[in-house]
C-alpha positions, 0 to 999 in steps of 0.5 A, a space after each residue: 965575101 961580106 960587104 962591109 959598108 959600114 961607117 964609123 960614128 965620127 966619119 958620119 958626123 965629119 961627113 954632114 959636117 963638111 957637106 952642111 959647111 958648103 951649102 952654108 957657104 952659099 946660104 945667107 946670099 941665096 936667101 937674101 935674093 929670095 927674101 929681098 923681094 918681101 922687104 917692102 911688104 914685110 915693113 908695110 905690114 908692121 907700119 913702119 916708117 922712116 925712123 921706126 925701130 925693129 929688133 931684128 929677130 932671125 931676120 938674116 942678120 939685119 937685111 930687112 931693116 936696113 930698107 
């Protein structure tokens, strides 16, 4: 008897797919919850004041601006 336990390429990679899609899901609102709480400290850092401009690089899609 053998134990075939093996898996196809493609359902491998339709398995990560589906597994990285729930937790994506949940991500960007779990992150902000984290991140949130250095906004302030972020700004502060830079020097920015009411009216400065960033670019927003890899920030979560523009949560720390908008403080």
């Amino acid at each position: 008897m053998t134990d075939d336990s093996t898996i196809t390429h493609e359902a491998f990679k339709q398995f990560e797919r589906d597994k990285f899609s729930l937790v994506a899901q949940e991500y960007d609102r779990a992150i902000a919850v984290v991140t949130s709480q250095v906004d302030e400290a972020i700004l502060d850092a830079v020097g920015a004041k009411s009216g400065t401009r960033l670019l927003d690089v890899a920030a979560l899609g523009g949560l720390v601006p908008q403080h």
